[in-house]
GUMILUM-323209 format. One record per residue: residue number from 1; residue in three letters; chain; x, y, z of N, C-alpha, C, O in turn. Coordinates in nm, 3 decimals. Example, Ala and Ser with C-alpha at 12.3 -4.5 7.8 and 13.67 -1.06 7.14 Angstrom:
<nodes>
node n=1	res=Ala	chain=A	n_xx=1.319	n_yy=-0.569	n_zz=0.780	ca_xx=1.230	ca_yy=-0.450	ca_zz=0.780	c_xx=1.320	c_yy=-0.330	c_zz=0.780	o_xx=1.424	o_yy=-0.332	o_zz=0.846
node n=2	res=Ser	chain=A	n_xx=1.285	n_yy=-0.225	n_zz=0.708	ca_xx=1.367	ca_yy=-0.106	ca_zz=0.714	c_xx=1.290	c_yy=0.003	c_zz=0.787	o_xx=1.341	o_yy=0.114	o_zz=0.804
</nodes>
This chain:
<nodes>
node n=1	res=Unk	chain=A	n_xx=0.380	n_yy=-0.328	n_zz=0.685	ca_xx=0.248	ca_yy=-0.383	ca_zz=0.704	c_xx=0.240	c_yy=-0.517	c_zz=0.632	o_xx=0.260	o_yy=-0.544	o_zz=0.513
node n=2	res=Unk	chain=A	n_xx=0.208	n_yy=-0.591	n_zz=0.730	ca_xx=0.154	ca_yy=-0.744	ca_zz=0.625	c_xx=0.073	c_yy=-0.760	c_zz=0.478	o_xx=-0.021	o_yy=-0.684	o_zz=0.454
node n=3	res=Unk	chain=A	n_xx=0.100	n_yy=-0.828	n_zz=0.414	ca_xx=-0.023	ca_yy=-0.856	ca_zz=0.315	c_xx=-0.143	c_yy=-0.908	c_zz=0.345	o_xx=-0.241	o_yy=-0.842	o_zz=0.308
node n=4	res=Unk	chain=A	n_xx=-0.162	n_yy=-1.014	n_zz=0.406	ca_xx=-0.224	ca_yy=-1.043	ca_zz=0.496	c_xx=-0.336	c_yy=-0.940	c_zz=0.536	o_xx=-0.455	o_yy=-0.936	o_zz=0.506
node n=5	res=Unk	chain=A	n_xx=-0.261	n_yy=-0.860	n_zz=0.612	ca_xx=-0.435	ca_yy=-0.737	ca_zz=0.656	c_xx=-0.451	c_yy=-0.683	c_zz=0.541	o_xx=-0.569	o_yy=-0.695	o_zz=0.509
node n=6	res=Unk	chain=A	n_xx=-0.362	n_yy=-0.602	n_zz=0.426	ca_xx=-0.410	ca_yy=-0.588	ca_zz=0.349	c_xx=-0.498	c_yy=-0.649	c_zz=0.241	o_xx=-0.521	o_yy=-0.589	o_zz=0.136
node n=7	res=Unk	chain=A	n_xx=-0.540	n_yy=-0.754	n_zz=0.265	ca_xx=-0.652	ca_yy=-0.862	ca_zz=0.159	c_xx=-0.735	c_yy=-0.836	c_zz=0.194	o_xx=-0.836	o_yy=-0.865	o_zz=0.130
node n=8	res=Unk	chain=A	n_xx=-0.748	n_yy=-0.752	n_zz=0.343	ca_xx=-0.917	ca_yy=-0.773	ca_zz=0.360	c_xx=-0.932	c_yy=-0.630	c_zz=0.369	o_xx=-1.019	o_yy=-0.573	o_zz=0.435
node n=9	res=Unk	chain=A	n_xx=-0.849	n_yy=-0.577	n_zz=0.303	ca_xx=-0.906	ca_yy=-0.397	ca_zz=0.244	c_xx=-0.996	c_yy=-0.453	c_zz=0.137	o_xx=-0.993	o_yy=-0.568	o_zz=0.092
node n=10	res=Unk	chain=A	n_xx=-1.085	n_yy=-0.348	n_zz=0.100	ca_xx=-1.163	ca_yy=-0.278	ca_zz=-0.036	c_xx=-1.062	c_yy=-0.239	c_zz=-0.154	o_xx=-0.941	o_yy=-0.232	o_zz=-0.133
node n=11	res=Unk	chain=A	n_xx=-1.112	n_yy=-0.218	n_zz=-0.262	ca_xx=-1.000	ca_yy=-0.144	ca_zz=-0.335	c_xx=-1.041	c_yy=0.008	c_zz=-0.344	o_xx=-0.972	o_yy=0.092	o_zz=-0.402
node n=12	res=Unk	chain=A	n_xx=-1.151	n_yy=0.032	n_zz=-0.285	ca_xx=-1.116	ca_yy=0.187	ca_zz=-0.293	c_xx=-0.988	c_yy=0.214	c_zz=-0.121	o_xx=-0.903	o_yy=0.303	o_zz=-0.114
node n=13	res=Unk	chain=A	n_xx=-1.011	n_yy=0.127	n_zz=-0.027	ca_xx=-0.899	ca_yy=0.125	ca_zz=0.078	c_xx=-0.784	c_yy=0.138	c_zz=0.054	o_xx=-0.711	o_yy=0.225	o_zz=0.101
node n=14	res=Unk	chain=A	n_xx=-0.738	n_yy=0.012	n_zz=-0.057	ca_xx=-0.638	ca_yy=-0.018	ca_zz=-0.105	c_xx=-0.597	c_yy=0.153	c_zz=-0.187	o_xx=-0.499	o_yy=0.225	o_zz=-0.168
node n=15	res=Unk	chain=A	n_xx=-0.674	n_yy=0.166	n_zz=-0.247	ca_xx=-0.678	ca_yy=0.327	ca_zz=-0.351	c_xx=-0.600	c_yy=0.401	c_zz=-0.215	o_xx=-0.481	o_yy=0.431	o_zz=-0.199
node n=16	res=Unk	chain=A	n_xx=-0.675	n_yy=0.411	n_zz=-0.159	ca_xx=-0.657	ca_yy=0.515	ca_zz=-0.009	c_xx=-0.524	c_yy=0.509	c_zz=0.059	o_xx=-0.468	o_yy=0.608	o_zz=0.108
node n=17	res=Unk	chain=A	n_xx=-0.483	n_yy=0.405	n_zz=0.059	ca_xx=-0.356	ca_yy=0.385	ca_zz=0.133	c_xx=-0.260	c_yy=0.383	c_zz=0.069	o_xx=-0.155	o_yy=0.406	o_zz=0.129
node n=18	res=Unk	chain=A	n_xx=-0.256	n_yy=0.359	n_zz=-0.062	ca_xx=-0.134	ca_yy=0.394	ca_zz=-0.202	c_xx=-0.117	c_yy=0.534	c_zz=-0.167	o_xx=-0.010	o_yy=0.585	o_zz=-0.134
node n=19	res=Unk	chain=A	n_xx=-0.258	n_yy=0.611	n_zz=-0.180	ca_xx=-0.201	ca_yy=0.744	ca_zz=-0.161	c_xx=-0.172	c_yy=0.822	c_zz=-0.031	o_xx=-0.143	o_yy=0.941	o_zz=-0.025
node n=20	res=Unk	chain=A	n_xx=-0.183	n_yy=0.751	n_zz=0.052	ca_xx=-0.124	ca_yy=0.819	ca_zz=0.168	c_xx=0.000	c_yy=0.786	c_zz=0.220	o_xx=0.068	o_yy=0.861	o_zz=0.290
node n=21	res=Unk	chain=A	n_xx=0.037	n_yy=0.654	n_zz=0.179	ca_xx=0.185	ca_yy=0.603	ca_zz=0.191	c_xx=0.244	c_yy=0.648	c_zz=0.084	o_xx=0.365	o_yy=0.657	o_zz=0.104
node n=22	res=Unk	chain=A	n_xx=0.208	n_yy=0.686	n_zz=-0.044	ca_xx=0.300	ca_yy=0.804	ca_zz=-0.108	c_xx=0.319	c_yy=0.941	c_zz=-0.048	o_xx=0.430	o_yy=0.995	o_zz=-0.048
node n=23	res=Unk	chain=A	n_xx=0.235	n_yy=0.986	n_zz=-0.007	ca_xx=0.234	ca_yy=1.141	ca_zz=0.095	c_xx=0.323	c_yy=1.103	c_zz=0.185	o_xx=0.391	o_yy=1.194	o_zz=0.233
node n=24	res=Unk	chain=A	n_xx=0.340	n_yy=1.016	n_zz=0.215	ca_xx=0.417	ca_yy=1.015	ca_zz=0.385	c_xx=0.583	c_yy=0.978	c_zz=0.299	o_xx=0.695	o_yy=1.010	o_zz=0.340
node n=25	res=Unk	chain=A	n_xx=0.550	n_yy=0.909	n_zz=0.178	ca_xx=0.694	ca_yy=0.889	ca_zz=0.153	c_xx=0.752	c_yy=1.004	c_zz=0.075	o_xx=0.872	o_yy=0.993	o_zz=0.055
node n=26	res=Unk	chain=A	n_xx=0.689	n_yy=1.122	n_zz=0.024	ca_xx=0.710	ca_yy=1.224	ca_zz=-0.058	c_xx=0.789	c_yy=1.319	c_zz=0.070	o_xx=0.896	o_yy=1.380	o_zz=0.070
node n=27	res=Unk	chain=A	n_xx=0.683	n_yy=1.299	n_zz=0.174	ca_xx=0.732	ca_yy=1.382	ca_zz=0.300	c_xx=0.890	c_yy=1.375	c_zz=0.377	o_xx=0.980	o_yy=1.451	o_zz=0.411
node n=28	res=Unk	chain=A	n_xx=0.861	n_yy=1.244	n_zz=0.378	ca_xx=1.010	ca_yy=1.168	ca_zz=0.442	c_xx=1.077	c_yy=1.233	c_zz=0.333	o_xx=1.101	o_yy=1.349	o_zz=0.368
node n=29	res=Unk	chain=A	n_xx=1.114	n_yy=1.214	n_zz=0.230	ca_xx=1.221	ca_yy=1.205	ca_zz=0.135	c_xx=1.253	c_yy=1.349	c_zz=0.112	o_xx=1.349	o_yy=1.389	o_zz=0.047
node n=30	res=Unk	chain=A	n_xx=1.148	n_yy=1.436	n_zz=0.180	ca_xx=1.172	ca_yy=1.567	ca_zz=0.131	c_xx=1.229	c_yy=1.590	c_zz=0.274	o_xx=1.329	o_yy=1.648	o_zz=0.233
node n=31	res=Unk	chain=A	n_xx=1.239	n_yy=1.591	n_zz=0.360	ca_xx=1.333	ca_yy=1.581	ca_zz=0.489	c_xx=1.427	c_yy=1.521	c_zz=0.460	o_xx=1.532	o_yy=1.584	o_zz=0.449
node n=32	res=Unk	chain=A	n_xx=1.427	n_yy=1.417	n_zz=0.443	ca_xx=1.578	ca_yy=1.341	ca_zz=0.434	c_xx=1.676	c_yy=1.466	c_zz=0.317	o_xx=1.779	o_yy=1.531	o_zz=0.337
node n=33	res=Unk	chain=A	n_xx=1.603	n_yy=1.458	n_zz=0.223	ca_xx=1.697	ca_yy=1.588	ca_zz=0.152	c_xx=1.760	c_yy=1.716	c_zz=0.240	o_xx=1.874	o_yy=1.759	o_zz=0.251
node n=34	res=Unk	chain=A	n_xx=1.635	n_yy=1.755	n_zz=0.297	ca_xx=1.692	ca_yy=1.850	ca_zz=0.418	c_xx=1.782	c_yy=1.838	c_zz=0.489	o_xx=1.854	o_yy=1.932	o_zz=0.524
node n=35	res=Unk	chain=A	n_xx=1.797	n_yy=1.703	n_zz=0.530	ca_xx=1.887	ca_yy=1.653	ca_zz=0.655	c_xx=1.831	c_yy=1.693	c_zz=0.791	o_xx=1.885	o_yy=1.736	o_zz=0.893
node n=36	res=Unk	chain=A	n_xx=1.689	n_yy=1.659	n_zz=0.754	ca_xx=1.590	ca_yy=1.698	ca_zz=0.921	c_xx=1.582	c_yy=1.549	c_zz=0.958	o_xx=1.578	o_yy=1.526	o_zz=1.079
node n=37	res=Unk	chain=A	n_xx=1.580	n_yy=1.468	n_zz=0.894	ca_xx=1.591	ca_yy=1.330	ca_zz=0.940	c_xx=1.664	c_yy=1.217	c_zz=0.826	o_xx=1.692	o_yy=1.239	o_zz=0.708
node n=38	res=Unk	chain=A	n_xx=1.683	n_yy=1.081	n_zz=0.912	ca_xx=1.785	ca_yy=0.984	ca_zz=0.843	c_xx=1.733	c_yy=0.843	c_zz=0.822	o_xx=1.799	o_yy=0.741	o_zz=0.801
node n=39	res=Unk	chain=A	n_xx=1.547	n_yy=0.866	n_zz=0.835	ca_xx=1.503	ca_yy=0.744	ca_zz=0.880	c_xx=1.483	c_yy=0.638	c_zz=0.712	o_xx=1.381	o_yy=0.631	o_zz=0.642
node n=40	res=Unk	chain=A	n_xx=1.616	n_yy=0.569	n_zz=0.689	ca_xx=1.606	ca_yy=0.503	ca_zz=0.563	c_xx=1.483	c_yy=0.426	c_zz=0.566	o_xx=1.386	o_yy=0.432	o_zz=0.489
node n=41	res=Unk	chain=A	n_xx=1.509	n_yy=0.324	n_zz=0.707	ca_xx=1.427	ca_yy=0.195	ca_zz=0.738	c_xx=1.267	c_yy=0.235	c_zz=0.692	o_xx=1.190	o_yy=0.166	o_zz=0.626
node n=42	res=Unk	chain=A	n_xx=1.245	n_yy=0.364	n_zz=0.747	ca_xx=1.071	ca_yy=0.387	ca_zz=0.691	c_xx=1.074	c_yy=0.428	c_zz=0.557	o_xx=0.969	o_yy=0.409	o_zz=0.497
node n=43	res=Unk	chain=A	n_xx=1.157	n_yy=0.475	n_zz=0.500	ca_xx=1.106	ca_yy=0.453	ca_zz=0.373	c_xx=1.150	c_yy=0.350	c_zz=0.270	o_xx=1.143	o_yy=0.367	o_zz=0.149
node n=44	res=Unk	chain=A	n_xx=1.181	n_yy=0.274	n_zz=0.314	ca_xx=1.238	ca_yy=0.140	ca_zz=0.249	c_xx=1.098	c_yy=0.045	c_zz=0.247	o_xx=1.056	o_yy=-0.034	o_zz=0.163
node n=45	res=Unk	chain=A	n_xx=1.038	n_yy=0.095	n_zz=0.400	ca_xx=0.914	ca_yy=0.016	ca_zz=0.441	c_xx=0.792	c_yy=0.077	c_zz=0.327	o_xx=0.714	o_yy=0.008	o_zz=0.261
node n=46	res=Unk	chain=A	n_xx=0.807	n_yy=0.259	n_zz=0.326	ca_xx=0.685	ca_yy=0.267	ca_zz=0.266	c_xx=0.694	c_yy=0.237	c_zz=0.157	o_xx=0.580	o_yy=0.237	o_zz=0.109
node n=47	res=Unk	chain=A	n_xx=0.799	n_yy=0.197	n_zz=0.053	ca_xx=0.825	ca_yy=0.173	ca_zz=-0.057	c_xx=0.793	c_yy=0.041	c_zz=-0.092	o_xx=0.753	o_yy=0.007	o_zz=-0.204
node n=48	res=Unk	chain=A	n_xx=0.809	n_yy=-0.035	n_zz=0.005	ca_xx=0.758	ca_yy=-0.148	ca_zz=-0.025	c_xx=0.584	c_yy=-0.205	c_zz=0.007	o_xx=0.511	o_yy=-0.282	o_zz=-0.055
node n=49	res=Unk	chain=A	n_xx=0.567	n_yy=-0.133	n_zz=0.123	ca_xx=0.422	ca_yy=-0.089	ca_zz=0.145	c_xx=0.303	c_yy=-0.042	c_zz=0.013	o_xx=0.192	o_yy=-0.087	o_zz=-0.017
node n=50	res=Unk	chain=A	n_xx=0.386	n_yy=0.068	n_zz=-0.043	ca_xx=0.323	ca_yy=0.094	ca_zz=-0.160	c_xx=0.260	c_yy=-0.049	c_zz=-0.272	o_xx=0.148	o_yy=-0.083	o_zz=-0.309
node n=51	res=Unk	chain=A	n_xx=0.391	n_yy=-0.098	n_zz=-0.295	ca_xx=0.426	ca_yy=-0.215	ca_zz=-0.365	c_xx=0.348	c_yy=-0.306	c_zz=-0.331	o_xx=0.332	o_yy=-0.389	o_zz=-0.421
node n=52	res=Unk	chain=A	n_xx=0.298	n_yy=-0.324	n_zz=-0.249	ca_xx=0.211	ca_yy=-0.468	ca_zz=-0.204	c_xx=0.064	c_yy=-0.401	c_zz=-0.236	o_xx=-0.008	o_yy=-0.454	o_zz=-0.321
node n=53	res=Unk	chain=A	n_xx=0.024	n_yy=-0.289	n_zz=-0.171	ca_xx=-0.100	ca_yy=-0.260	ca_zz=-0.187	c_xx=-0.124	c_yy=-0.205	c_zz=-0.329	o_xx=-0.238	o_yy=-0.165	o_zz=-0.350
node n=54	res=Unk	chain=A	n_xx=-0.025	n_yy=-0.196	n_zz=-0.444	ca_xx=-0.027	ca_yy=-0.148	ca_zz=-0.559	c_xx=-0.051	c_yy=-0.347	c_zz=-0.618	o_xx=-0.149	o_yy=-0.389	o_zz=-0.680
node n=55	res=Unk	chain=A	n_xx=0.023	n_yy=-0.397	n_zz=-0.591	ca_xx=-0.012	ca_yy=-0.531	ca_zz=-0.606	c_xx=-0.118	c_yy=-0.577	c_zz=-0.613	o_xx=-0.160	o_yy=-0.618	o_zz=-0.721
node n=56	res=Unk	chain=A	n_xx=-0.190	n_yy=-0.585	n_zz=-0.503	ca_xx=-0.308	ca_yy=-0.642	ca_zz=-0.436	c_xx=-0.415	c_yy=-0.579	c_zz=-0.489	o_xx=-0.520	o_yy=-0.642	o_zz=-0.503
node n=57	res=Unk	chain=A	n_xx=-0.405	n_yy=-0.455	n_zz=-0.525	ca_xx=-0.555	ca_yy=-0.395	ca_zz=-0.629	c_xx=-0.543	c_yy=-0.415	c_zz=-0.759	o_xx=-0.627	o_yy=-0.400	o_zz=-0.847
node n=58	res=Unk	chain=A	n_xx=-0.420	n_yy=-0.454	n_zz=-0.767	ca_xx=-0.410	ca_yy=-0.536	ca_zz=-0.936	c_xx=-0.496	c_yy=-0.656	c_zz=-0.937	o_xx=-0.589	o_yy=-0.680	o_zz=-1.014
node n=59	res=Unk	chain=A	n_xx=-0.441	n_yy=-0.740	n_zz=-0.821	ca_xx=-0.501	ca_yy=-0.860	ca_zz=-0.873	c_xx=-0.625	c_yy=-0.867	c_zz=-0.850	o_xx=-0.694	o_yy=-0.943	o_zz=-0.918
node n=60	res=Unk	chain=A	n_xx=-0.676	n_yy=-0.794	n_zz=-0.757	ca_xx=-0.849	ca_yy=-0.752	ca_zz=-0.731	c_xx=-0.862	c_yy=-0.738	c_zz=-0.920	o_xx=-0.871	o_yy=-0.824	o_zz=-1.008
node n=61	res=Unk	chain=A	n_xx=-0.861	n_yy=-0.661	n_zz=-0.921	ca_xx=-0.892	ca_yy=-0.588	ca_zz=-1.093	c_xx=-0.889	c_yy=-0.707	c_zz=-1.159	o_xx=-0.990	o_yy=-0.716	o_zz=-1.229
node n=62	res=Unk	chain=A	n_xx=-0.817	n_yy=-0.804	n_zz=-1.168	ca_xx=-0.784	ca_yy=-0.922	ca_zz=-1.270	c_xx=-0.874	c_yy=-1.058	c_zz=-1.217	o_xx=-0.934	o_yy=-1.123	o_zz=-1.302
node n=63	res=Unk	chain=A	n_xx=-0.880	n_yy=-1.091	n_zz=-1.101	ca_xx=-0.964	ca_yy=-1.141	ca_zz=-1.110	c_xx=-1.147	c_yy=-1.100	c_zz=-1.086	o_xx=-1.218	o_yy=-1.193	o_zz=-1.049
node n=64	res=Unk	chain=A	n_xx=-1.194	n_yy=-1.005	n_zz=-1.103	ca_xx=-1.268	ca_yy=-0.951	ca_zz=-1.100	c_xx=-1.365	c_yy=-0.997	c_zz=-0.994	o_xx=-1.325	o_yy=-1.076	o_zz=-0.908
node n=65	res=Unk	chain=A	n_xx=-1.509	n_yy=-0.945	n_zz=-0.993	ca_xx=-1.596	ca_yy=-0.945	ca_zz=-0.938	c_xx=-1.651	c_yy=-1.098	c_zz=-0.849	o_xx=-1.714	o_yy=-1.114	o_zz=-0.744
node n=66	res=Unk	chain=A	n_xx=-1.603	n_yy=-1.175	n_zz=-0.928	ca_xx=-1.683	ca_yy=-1.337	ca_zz=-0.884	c_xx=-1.584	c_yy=-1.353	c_zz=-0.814	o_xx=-1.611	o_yy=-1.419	o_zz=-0.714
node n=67	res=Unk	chain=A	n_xx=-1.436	n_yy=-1.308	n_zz=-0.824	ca_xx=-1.325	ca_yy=-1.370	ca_zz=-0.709	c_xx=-1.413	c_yy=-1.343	c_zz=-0.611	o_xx=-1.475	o_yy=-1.426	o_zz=-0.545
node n=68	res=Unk	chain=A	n_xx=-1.419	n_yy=-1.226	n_zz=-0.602	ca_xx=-1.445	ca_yy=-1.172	ca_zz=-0.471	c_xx=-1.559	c_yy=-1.158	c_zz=-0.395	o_xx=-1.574	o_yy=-1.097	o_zz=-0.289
node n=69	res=Unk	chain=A	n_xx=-1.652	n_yy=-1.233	n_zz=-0.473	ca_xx=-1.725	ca_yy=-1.282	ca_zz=-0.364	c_xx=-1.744	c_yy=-1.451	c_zz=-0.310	o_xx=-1.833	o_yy=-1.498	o_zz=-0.239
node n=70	res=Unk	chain=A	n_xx=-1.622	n_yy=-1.521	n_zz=-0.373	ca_xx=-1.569	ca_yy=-1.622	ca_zz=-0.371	c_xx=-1.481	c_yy=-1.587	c_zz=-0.241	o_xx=-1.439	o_yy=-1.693	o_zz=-0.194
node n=71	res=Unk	chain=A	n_xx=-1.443	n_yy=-1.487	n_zz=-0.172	ca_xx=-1.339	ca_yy=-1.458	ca_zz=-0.090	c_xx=-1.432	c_yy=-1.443	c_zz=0.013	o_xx=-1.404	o_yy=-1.472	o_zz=0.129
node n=72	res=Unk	chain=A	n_xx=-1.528	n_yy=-1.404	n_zz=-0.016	ca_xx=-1.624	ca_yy=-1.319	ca_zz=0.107	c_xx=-1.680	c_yy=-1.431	c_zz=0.162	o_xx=-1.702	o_yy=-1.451	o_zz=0.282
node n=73	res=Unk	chain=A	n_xx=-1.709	n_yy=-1.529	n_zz=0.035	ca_xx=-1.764	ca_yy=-1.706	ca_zz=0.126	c_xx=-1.660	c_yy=-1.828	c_zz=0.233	o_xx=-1.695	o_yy=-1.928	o_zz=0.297
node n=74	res=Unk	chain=A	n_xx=-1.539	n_yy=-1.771	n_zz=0.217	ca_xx=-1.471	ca_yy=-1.809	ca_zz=0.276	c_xx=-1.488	c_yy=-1.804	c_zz=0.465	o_xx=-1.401	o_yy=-1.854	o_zz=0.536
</nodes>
């Protein structure tokens, strides 16, 4: 997923999608152990997926409240 669409999540969104792209990557990885599937590429993706939207509610947090409605006037 781009960063890009993710900027114009919320951070409770952002909250939301950390944890569901961990579920999906807990899932995968617990198959791949199985040997029910081999799909590296998606979890390479959700791993990095995580990573951006773990990113992006950081910097929400740091620059706080006035960023962001500095973003919204855009």
């Amino acid at each position: 997923m781009k960063a890009e669409k993710m900027r114009e999540w919320t951070p409770e969104e952002l909250e939301a999608k950390v944890r569901e792209f961990s579920d999906q990557l807990f899932r995968l990885k617990f198959q791949l152990m199985n040997g029910q599937t081999e799909t590296l590429v998606k979890i390479r993706t959700l791993r990095k997926d995580i990573a951006r939207a773990k990113t992006l509610r950081r910097d929400l947090e740091l620059r706080g409240p006035a960023a962001k409605q500095a973003d919204e006037g855009r």
